[in-house]
Every structure is written in structure tokens, then in C-alpha cells.
N, C-alpha and C positions, 0 to 999 in steps of 0.2 A: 409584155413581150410582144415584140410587132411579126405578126406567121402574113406568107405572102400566098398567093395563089397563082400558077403557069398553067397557063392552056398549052399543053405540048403537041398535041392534032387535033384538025378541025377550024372553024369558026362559028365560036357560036354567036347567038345574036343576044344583042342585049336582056333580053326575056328572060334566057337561058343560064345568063351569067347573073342576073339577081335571085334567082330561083338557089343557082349553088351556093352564093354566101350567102344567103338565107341560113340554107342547111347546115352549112359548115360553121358560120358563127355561133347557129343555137346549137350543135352537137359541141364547141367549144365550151359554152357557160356552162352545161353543166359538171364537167371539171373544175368548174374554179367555187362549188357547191361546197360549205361548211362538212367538217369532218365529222361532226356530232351535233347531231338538233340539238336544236334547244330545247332545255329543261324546263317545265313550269311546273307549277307547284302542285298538279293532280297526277305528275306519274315521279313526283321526288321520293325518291328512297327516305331522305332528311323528315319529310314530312311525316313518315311511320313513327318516330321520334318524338311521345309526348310527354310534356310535363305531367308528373300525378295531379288529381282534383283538387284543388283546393275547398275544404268543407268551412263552413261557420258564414257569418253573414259576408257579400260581396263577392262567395265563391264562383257564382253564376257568373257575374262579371271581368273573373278571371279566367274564366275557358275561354273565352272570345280572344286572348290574344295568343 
């Protein structure tokens, strides 16, 4: 979506005018910021979800997945 900018009174000078779409572009970006972080796997609900131990030889090696 293309947003335009009018200076209605005054003149300002170049300085002035980079300064405000400074402001106004980054107050822009963060609206268009994700609705829900992202997930990783140290705060996953899924991840409370474990398989039981596996016992007898090679169990050790089946906790690792």
C-alpha cells in the first residue's frame, strides 16, 4: 500500500523532511510486525509431551530423540 505525505503549512527544509519520514516509515513497520512470535522449542507447550522411558539395553539412546 503506497501512504503519501503533504506538508499543509510552512516550509520545511530538507533536514526536516528526512527526519519525518524517518519517523513515520519506522512508526509504519511496526504494524506490519507478525501476530504471534515465533515458537521455539524451549517455551513449546508440545514439548511438555513426552514419550515414556524406554528400559532394557539402547534405552539411553532412545531419550535422545
Amino acid at each position: 500500500m503506497t501512504r503519501h505525505l503533504r506538508i499543509v503549512r510552512g516550509e520545511p527544509t530538507p533536514e526536516e523532511l528526512a527526519a519525518l519520514t524517518a519517523i513515520v516509515s519506522a512508526a509504519g513497520e511496526s504494524e506490519e510486525a507478525p501476530a504471534q512470535p515465533v515458537r521455539g522449542r524451549w517455551n513449546d507447550p508440545a514439548a511438555t509431551h513426552r514419550r515414556p522411558w524406554q528400559r532394557g539395553p539402547g534405552g539411553w539412546r532412545a531419550a535422545l530423540r
